[in-house]
N, C-alpha and C positions, 0 to 999 in steps of 0.2 A: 328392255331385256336384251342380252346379249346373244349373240347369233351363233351358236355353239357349232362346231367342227363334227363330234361324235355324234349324239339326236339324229342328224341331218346328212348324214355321210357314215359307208360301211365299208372299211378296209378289211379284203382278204390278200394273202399272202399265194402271190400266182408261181412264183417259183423261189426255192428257198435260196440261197446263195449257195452257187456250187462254180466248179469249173467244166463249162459246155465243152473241151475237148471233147475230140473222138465220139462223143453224141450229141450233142447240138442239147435242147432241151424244149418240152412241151408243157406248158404255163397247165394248171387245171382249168376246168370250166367253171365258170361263174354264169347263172340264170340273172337276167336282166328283168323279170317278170316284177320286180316290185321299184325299180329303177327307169329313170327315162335315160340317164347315161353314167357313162364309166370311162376311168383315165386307168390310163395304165401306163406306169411307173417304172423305165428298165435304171437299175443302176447298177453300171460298171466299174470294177475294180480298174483290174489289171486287162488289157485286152492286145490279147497276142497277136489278133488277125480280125478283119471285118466280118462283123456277122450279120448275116441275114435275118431279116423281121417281117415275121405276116400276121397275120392274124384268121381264124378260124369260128366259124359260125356252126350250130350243132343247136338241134331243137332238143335236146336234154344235153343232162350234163356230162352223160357216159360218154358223147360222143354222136350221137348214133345220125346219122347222113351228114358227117362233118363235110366242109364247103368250105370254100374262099369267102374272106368279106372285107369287100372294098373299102378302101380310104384312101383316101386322095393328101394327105398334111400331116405333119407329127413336128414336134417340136425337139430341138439339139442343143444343149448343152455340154461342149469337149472342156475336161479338163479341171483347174481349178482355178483358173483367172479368171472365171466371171461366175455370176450365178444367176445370169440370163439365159436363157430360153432363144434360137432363132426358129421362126416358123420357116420347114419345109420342106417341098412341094416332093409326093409320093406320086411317084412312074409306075404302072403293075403292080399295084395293092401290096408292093415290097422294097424296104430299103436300106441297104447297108449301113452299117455303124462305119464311124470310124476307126484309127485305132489310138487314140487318144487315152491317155489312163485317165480313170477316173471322171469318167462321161456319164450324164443323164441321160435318156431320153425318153422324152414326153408324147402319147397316143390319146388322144378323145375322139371315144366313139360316142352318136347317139341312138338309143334304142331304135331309132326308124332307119336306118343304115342296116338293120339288119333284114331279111328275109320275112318279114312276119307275116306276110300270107299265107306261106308253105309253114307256117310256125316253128319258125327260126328263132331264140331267144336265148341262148346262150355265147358267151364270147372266151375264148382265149389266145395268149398269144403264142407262136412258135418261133424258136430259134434253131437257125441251121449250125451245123457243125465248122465252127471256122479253123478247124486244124492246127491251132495251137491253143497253150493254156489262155481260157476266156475268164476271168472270172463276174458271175450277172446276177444279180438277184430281182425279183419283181412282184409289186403289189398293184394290185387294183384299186382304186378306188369308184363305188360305185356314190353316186349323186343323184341328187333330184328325186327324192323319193314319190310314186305315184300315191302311196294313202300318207295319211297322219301320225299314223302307231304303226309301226313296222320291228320297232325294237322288240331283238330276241330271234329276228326271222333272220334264216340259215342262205346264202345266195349259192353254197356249194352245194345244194339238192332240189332236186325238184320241187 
């Protein structure tokens, strides 16, 4: 039997495609609670100026004691000559894009990188304002699912 993509993996749509001038932009939350990890997806159009990337940890999905959450690696892809991936190495849980048009880049988190003592189980990502026209769009993709039957379950609510 074949190893299907959709069963097995839940794409939500973390920031629609827009242009992050003059505000930067904040990905939604997605709950990780039925999930052991999540990739997360930036793709870049046009990009006028480097933007900054973190990501945010929040034990619901409104937000509520949002926090830093560390990562250390994310994957690059500038341009359209290749469509390779290089891994790397994240300084201060943040790291600038280039300004290459038409850039990937690739983030995996796993559910235990989060806080979940203090019951941290939400993730999204943020983009600072890079002061010219950016244009980004971003999906999640969440994987590994913790039960068997999860089809139909919402990750943008509690």
């Amino acid at each position: 039997m074949a190893h299907l993509f959709i069963p097995n993996n839940h794409v939500v749509q973390g920031i629609a495609s827009v242009d992050i001038n003059s505000s930067g932009a904040d990905g939604i939350y997605v709950n990780m609670k039925l999930y052991r990890q999540i990739t997360i997806l930036l793709n870049f159009g046009v990009i006028g100026a480097a933007t900054a990337v973190t990501l945010k940890q929040a034990t619901d999905v409104s937000g509520t004691d949002e926090k830093e959450l560390a990562f250390t690696d994310m994957f690059a892809k500038e341009g359209t000559t290749t469509d390779l991936h290089t891994e790397t190495v994240v300084t201060g849980n943040t790291f600038n894009t280039g300004t290459t048009n038409n850039s990937m880049y690739k983030i995996e988190v796993s559910a235990n990188q989060l806080d979940i003592n203090n019951d941290f189980g939400c993730v999204r990502v943020a983009l600072s304002d890079p002061g010219a026209s950016t244009i980004v769009g971003c999906e999640y993709v969440l994987s590994q699912p913790r039960y068997s039957s999860i089809e139909g379950t919402s990750a943008i609510i509690d």
